[in-house]
Structure formats: structure tokens, C-alpha cells
C-alpha positions as CSV (number, residue, x, y, z in Angstrom):
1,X,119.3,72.3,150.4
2,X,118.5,75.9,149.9
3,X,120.2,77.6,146.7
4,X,122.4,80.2,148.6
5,X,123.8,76.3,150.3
6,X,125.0,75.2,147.5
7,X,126.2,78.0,146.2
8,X,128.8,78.4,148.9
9,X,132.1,76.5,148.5
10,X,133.3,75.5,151.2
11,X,137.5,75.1,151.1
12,X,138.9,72.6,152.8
13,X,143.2,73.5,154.2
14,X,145.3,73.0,151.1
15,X,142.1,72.7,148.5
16,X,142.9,74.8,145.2
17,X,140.9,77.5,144.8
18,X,138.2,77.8,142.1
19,X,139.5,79.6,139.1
20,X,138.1,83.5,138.5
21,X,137.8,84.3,142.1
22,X,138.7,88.3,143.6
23,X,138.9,89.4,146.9
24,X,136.3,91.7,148.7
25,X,137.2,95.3,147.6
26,X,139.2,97.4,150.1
27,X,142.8,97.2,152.0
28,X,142.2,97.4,155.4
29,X,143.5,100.6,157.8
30,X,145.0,100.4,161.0
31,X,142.5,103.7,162.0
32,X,139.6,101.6,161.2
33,X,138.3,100.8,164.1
34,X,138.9,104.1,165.8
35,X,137.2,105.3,162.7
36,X,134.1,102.7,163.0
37,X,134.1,103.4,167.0
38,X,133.8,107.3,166.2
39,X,131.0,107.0,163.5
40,X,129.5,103.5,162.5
41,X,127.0,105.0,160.7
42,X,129.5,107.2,158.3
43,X,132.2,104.7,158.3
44,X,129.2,102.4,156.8
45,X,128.0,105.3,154.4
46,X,131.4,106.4,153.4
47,X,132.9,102.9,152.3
48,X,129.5,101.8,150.8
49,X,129.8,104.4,148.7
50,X,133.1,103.9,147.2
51,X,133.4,99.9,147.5
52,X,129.3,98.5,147.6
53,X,128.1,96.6,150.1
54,X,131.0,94.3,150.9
55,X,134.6,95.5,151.6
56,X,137.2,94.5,153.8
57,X,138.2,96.7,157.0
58,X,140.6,96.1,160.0
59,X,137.8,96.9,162.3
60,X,139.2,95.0,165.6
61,X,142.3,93.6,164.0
62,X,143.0,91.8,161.6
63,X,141.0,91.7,158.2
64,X,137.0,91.9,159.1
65,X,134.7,91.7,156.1
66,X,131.3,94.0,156.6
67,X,128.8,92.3,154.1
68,X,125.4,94.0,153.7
69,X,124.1,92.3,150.5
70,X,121.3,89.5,151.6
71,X,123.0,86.5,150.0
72,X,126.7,87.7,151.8
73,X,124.1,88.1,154.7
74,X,122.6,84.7,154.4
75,X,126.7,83.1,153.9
76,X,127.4,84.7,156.9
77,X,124.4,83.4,159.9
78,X,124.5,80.2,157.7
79,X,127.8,79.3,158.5
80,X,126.8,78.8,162.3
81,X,128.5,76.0,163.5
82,X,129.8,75.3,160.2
83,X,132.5,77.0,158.7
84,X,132.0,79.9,161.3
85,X,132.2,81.0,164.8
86,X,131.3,83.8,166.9
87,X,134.5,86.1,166.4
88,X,134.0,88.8,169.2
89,X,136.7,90.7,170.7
90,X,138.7,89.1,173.5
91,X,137.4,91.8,175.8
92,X,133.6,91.2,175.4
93,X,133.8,87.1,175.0
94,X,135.6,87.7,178.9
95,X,132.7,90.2,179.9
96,X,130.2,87.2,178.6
97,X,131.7,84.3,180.7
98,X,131.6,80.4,180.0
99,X,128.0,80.6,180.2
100,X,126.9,82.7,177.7
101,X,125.4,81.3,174.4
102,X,128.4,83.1,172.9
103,X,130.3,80.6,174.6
104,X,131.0,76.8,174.6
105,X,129.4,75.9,170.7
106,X,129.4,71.7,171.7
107,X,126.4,73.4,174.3
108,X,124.8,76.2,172.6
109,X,121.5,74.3,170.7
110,X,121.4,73.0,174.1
111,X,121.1,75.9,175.8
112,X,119.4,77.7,173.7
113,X,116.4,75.4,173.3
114,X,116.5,75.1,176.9
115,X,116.2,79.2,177.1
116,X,113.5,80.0,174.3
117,X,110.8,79.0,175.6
118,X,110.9,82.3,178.2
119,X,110.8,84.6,175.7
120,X,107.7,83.1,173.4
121,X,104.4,82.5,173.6
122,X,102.9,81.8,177.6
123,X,105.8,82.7,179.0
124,X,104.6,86.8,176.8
125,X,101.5,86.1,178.3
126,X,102.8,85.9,181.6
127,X,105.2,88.8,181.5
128,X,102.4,90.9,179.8
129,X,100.6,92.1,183.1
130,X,104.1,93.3,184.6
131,X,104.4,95.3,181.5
132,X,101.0,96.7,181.2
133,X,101.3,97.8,185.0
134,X,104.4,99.5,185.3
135,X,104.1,101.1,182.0
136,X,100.7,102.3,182.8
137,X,102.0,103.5,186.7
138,X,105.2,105.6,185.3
139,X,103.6,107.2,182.3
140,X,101.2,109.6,183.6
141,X,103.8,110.2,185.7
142,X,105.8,111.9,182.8
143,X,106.2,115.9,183.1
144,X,104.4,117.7,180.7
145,X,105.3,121.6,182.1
146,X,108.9,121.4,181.2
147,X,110.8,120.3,178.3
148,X,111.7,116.1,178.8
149,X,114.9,114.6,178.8
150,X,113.7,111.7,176.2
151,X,116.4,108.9,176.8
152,X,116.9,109.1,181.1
153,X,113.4,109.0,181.2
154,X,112.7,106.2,178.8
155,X,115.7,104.8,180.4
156,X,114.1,104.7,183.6
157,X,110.7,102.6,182.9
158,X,113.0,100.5,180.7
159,X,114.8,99.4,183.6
160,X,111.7,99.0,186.1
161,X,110.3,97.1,184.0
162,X,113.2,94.8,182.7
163,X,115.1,93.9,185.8
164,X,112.0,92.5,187.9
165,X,111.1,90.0,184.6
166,X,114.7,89.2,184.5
167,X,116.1,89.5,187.7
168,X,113.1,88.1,190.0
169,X,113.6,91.2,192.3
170,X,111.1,93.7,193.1
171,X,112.6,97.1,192.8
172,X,110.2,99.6,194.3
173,X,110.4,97.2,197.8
174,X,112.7,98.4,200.4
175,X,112.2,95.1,202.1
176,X,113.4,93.2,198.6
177,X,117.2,94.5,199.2
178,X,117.8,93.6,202.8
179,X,120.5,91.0,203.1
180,X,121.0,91.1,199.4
181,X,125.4,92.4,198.2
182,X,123.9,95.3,196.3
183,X,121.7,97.2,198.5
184,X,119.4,99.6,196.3
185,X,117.6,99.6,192.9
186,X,120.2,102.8,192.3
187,X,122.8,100.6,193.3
188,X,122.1,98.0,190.9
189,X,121.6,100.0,187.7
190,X,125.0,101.7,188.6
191,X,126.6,98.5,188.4
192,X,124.5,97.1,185.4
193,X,126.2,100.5,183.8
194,X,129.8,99.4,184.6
195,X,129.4,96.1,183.3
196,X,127.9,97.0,180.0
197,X,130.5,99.2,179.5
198,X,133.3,96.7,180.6
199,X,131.9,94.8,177.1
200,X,133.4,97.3,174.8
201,X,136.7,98.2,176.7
202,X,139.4,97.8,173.6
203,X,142.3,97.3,176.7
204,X,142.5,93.9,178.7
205,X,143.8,95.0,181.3
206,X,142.3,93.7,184.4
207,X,142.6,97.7,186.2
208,X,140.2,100.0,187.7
209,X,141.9,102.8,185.2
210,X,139.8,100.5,181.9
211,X,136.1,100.0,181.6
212,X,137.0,96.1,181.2
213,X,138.8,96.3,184.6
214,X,136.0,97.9,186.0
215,X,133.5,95.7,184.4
216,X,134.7,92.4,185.5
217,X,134.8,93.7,188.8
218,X,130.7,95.0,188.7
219,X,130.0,91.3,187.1
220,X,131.7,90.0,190.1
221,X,129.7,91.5,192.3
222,X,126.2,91.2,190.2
223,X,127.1,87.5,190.4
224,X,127.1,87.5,193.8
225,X,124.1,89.5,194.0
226,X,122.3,87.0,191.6
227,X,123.8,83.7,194.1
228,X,121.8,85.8,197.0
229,X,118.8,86.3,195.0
230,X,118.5,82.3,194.2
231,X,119.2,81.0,197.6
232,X,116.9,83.6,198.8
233,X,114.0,82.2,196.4
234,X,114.5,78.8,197.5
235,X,114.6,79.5,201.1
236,X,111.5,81.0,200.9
237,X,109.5,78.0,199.9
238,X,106.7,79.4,198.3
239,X,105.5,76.7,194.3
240,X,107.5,78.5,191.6
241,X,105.4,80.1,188.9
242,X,107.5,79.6,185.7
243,X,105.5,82.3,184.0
244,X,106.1,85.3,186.4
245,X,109.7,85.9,185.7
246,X,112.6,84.7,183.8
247,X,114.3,83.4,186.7
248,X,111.3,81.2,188.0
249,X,111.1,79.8,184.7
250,X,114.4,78.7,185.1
251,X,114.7,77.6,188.6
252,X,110.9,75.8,187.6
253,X,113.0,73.6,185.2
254,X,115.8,72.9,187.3
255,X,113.8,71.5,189.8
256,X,111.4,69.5,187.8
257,X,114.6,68.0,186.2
258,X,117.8,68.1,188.2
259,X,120.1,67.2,185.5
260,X,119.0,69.6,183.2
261,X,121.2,72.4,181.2
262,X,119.9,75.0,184.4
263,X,122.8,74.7,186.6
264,X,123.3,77.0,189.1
265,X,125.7,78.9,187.3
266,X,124.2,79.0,184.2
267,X,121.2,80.3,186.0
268,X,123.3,83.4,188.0
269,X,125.0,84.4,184.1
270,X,121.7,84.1,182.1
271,X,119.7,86.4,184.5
272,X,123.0,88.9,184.2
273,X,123.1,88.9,180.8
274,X,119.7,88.8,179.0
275,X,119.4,92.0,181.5
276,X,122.6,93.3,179.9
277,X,121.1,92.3,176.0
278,X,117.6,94.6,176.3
279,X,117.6,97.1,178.6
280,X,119.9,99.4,176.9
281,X,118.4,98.2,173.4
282,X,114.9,98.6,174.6
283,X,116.1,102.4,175.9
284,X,117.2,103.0,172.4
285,X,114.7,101.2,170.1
286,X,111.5,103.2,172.8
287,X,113.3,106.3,172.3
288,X,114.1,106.7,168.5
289,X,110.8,105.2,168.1
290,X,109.2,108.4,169.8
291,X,112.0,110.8,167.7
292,X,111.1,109.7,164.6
293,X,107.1,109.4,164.9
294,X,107.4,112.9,166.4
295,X,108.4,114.0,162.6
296,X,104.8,112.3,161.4
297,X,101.5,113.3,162.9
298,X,99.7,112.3,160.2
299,X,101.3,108.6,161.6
300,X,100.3,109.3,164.9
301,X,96.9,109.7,163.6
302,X,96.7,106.9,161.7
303,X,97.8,104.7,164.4
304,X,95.6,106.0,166.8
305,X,92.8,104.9,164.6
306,X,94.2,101.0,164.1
307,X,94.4,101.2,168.2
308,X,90.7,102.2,168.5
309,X,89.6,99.9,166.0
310,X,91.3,96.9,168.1
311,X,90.6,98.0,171.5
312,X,87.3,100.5,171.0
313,X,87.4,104.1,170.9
314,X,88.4,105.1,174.6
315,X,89.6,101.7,176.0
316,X,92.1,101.9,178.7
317,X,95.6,100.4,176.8
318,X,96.2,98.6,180.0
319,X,94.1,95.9,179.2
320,X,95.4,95.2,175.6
321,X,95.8,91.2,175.3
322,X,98.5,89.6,173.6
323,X,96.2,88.8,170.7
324,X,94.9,92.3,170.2
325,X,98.7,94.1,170.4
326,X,99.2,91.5,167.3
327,X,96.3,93.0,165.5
328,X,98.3,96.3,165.3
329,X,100.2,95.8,162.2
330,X,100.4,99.1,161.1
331,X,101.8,100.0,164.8
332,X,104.3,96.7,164.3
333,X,105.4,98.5,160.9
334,X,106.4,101.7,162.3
335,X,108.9,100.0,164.8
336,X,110.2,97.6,161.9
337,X,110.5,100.9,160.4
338,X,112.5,102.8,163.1
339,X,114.7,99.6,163.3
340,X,115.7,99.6,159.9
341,X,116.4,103.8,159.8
342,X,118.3,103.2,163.2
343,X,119.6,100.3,164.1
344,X,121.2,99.9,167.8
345,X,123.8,98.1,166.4
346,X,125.6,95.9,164.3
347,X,125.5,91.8,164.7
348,X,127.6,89.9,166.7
349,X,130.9,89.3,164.2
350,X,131.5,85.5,162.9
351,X,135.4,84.2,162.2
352,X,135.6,82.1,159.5
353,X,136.8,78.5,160.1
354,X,137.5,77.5,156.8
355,X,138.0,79.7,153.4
356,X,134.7,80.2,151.3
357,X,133.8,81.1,148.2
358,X,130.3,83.0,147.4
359,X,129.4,84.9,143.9
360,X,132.8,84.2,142.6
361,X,134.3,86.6,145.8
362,X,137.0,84.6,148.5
363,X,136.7,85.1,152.3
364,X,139.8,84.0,153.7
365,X,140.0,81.1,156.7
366,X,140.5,83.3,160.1
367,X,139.0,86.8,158.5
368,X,135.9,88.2,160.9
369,X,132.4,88.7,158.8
370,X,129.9,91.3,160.2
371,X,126.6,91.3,158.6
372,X,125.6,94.9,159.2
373,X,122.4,96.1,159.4
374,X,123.6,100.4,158.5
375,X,124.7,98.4,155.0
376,X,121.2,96.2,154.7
377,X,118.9,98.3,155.7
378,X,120.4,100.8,153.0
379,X,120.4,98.6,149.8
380,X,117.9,100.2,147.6
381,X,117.6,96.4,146.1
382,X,116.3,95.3,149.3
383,X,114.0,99.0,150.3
384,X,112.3,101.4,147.8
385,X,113.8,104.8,148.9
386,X,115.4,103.3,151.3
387,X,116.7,107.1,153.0
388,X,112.7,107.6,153.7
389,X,111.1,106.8,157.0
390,X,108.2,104.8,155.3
391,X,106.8,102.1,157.6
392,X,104.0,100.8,154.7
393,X,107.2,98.9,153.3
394,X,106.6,96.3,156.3
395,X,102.8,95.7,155.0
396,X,102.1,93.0,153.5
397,X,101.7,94.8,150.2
398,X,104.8,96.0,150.1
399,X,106.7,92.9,151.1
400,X,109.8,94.4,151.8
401,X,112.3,93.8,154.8
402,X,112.6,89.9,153.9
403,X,114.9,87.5,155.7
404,X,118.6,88.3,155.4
405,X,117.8,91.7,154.4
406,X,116.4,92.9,157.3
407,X,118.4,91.9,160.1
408,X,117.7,94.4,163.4
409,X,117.9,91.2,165.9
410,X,120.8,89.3,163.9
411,X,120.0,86.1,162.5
412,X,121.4,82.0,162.3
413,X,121.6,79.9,165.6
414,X,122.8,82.7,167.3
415,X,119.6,85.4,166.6
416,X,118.9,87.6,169.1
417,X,116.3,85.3,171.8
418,X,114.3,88.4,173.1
419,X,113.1,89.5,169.7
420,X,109.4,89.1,170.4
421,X,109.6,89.9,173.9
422,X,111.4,93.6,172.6
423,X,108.4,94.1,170.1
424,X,105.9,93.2,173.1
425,X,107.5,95.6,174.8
426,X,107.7,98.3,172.4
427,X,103.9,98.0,171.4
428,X,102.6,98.6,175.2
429,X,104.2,101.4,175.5
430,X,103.2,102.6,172.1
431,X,99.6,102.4,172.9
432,X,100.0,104.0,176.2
433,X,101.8,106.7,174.6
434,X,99.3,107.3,172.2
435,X,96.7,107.4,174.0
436,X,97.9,109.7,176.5
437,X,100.5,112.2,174.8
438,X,101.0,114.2,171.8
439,X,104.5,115.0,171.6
440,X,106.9,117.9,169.9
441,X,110.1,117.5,169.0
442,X,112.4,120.3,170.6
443,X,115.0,120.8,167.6
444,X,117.0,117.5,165.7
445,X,118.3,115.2,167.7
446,X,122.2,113.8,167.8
447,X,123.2,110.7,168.4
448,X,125.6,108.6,170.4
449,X,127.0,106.1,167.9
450,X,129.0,103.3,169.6
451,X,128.6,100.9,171.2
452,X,124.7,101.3,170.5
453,X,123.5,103.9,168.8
454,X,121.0,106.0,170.4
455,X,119.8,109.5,170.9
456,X,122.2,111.7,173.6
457,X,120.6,111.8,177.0
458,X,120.3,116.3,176.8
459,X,117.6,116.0,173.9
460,X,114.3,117.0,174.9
461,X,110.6,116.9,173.9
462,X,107.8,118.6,174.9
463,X,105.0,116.6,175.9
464,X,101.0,117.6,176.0
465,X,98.4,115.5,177.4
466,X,95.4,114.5,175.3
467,X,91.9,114.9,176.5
468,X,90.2,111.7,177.0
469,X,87.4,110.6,174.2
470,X,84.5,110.3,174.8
């Protein structure tokens, strides 16, 4: 038992509470969350400021603690099935459906054991030639006369190259929609749109009028586009390939073991929704990943020169193996780096099953806990200056960004899946971008805040294509 473990006290109903105990600092406000919703970032700032790193809000109703110290942190994703559960709105645990891992807790180490394996190790391998391909097809694609709009254009690749690893569907195929419910790539982004949003509606009303309305009538009909896609790969007959795609993985396992978690349904959902957990992410974490390097070319420079020395002066970035992208360390630093300065989003809220105790502070039975990465990634305890962009803090000389203080993909049972997949991502179009582009940024950028922050679709760069070396 670790010492954070048994330093939590765990209160059983009716147990008298230890004596010297206070309450996070903080009344909550009924504004808060139209005050979080508006700004997360300067909600964060602003309270941290007055209170620390732990205070109480009403964010979502009732009393929800945001905790940013790495103990508080550590209480919180250690609590996982526990003396916690996953606490989201009403609104988004509808939008997830009975087969999320959000959903069902007597199933989830089930399911997610079952699941992990397609976002690790041969499974990366597989996926990496898709990547490499589409990548290496859209960027010299990019327009480098006018001004680009950084985030629709990201967007775009994101997508292309996201749905066909998740989705099984080839996108660029006229043929691949015929006979499918949605009948266009177009089409199916639009509706991937409506449902994301649906996730964040703050009404439950099942109407057109709300964005939950809306989106439980566009994950109707992706579910049905999903039950087409399946009963189209089976009727086709052709040895599944577990490696090629997320969904052949999947359907792989169902038929080598019938009774298995992969049910149908599970099957239709997981597709939907692993889709729904990176594209927009990736959008975000691709494009403030370009924003802030674009402040550095000194950075640019210097990871230029790590990517020749792995893959030789001149080498085509299309043929980067796994092993070589996890050579790049300095390259791995500087999207650690834009993670911590901005991060998407906070992690998924816990409600607390039982009343605990932790450094002589009381969390109430029933209160939410966020552990929010806009409070960790701030804590000068945790970062040396932390308000610089400084990716050498990842090294291994520096040490910094330890577990429970930096927390970009969550943490405990319920840690994002598609972590390594999003830095294997990330890194090939890195070195495609570098190799290819130098880049100006066109003025400072604002920023959408919630429901994931990221940079506002009008901002524009100005790219320049480099000369091949020799």
C-alpha cells in the first residue's frame, strides 16, 4: 500500500469524523458553471489565486471540488471503483450510452482490458502505415500562397485519418458509401459534429431546439450507420486483419471467441465513441502544437536536427518506424509541453461514494471531484516557471511532469485509452511538418474555451515550403 492509500480515510455512513478537519476553501455560486462554461481557463486562474489549488464550486450543481495539487490528484483517480464513481452530467452519461466505459462499473476492467490492446503496441504498428500515408498525401497539399486557416485544415486530415482506423470505412471511395444510412464522408463528419455537441447540452430535453436533442438523434442514426458497416464486413467474407483497423480488431475477437465482451452492440458504440474521444482532441492538440512552436524557431531547429539524426539527413518522414518516432524525445517533449500550457480539457468528474478525509481537508459523500489539469499544470511545486513554454522540463534531466501532476489524458481505471495512439499521431505529423514547412504565425491567436479548448477556426498562418537537403 502506497503512502497517499493510507493516508486517505475513508468514512463509513454514521462514522465520527476525525477531529481538526476543514472544508475545501470556497462557497459555491449558482453562476459557476456559466462562469467555468464562459472561461475554464480564468475561472481556474481567478479562484487559484484567491483559494490554492483546491476549492469548492457549484460547477454542474451541486458542490464540485476542483483539486489540482498531486496528492488531491492521486485521492481523486484512486478512488476508482472505491469510494468514487464517474460523476458526469446527466446529459453526457445519456450521449455515452450503456456501452461506454463510463458506463456499467461491475463491466468496465472487463471491457477495458478487452479494448487496450487496439491502441498499444502491434496494433500502433499496424495503424502506423495508414497514418504515414494520408499524412504524407494531404500535406503537400497544404496552400502556401494564401494565409491558412490552421484548425479546418488540421481538422480535415484529423478526420481522414481517424475515422478509417476507427470506423473501418474508407472515406475517399465513392463505392464505400453505397447502401450504407449516411451517404458521404461530408455527411458523416456533419453528424459526428451534432453528436459531439449533444455531449455538452446543459438541457435534457429530447428536442430538435437543444444540442442534446439533436445529438441523440445524429447517434441514432451513426448507430445505424455503424449496424450497416458490420453486416457489410461480414458479408463480405474476406480473413479479418485485427491489425488494420479498430473495428477488425474487434470483430477478430468476437469471432475467435463468441462469448466474449464484443457483442454486437458494444462493437457499434465503441467505434462511435473512441471516434468521438480523438478526433476533436487530436484537432486541438495538432493545432496548438503548431501555434506555439511557431513562437520558437530556435525549437524548430533543434528538432529538426534530433529528426535527422534518427532518420538521416534528407530521409523521407514517411518511412519513420515506430521504434525511430520513439527516439525523438526532444520532439515527445515539445507536445508534453504544449499539453501542459493547453490542455483540451479537464478530466472526466468523479462523485464521491463515501466521505473522505485527505491532509486533514473533508470531501463530503455525494460532492463531484475534478482533478483539473489548468490547476496542475500551473503548480509551480510541480513545474519550474510553470507560465513558460519550456519543453526541456519533460527530459529526463529535468524530471518534471510526474504522475498525478501531469494529467493531459486523465488518470486511474478510467485514463484516457488512446494516449499512445494520440502521441503516435502527433509525432508523424510533426516530422512531416518539419520537414516540409516553415511556418509564421499571422498575429496571437484566441481561443475557444469549452467544451475543449482550442484555437478559433479564422486564425491563420502563413506557410513556406523548405527546399529539400541535399
Amino acid at each position: 500500500m502506497d503512502q497517499l492509500t493510507s493516508d486517505v480515510i475513508v468514512l463509513e455512513d454514521g462514522q465520527a469524523l476525525p477531529s481538526d478537519i476543514t472544508l475545501p476553501p470556497r462557497t459555491p455560486k449558482w453562476q459557476d458553471t456559466l462562469n467555468y462554461i464562459a472561461n475554464p481557463d480564468r475561472f481556474c486562474r481567478v479562484n487559484r489565486a484567491q483559494y490554492g489549488s483546491i476549492f469548492q464550486t457549484g460547477v454542474f450543481g451541486g458542490t464540485t471540488v476542483f483539486v489540482g495539487s498531486s496528492r488531491a490528484i492521486q485521492m481523486v483517480f484512486n478512488g476508482d471503483s472505491n469510494y468514487t464513481e464517474i460523476g458526469l452530467p446527466s446529459t453526457t452519461m445519456t450521449m455515452f450510452g450503456e456501452y461506454s466505459l463510463f458506463q456499467r462499473p461491475d463491466l468496465h476492467r472487463q471491457r477495458k482490458s478487452a479494448l487496450s490492446p487496439a491502441f498499444t503496441g502491434q496494433m500502433l504498428e499496424g495503424y502506423l502505415p495508414h497514418i504515414q500515408r494520408v499524412i504524407g498525401q494531404q500535406l503537400p497539399t497544404w496552400d502556401i500562397v494564401a494565409p491558412l486557416r490552421l484548425v479546418p485544415t488540421v481538422e480535415r486530415v484529423c478526420f481522414d485519418v481517424l475515422a478509417p482506423l476507427l470506423l473501418g470505412i474508407q472515406l475517399d471511395d465513392p463505392a464505400a458509401f453505397v447502401g450504407l444510412p449516411v451517404s458521404s464522408k461530408m455527411a458523416l463528419k456533419q453528424l459526428y459534429k451534432t453528436f459531439f455537441d449533444g455531449f455538452y447540452g446543459l438541457l435534457k430535453w429530447q428536442s430538435p431546439l437543444t444540442a442534446f436533442g439533436r445529438g441523440l438523434r445524429a447517434r441514432a442514426r451513426l448507430i445505424d450507420f455503424m449496424q450497416a458497416v458490420v453486416k457489410r464486413r461480414r458479408a463480405v467474407q474476406v480473413p479479418l486483419e485485427p491489425t488494420t483497423d479498430f473495428l477488425s480488431m474487434m470483430l477478430a475477437s468476437q469471432q475467435s471467441e463468441p462469448e466474449s465482451v464484443f457483442s454486437d452492440a458494444l462493437i457499434e458504440n465503441q467505434c462511435l465513441l473512441q471516434l468521438w474521444a480523438s478526433h476533436y482532441e487530436m484537432m486541438g492538440l495538432v493545432s496548438s502544437w503548431i501555434y506555439q512552436l511557431g513562437h520558437y524557431p530556435a525549437l524548430l531547429q533543434r528538432l529538426r536536427a534530433e529528426q535527422a539524426t534518427v532518420l538521416g539527413e534528407g530521409s523521407d518522414p514517411g518511412t519513420a518506424s515506430l521504434a525511430q518516432l520513439k527516439q525523438m524525445v526532444f520532439l515527445e517533449a515539445t507536445i508534453k509541453e504544449t499539453l501542459r500550457i493547453l490542455p483540451p480539457s479537464s478530466t472526466a468528474t468523479r462523485r464521491l461514494l463515501k466521505s473522505v478525509v485527505l491532509d486533514g481537508v473533508l470531501y463530503k459523500k455525494d460532492w463531484g471531484l475534478v482533478a483539473e489539469p489548468r490547476l496542475a499544470h500551473a503548480s509551480a511545486d510541480s513545474f519550474a516557471q510553470p507560465e513558460r513554454f519550456d519543453p526541456e522540463r519533460f527530459l529526463s534531466e529535468r524530471g518534471e511532469g510526474r504522475l498525478y501532476e501531469f494529467i493531459p489524458f486523465g488518470g486511474g481505471v478510467h485514463a484516457c485509452l488512446g494516449a499512445q495512439l494520440a502521441m503516435l499521431m502527433m509525432k508523424v505529423f510533426a516530422v512531416h511538418l518539419l520537414q516540409q514547412f516553415d511556418w509564421k504565425l499571422l498575429g496571437e491567436a484566441t481561443f475557444v474555451q469549452f467544451p475543449l479548448k482550442r484555437i478559433r477556426d479564422h486564425y491563420q498562418i502563413q506557410l513556406v515550403r523548405r527546399l529539400p537537403t541535399a
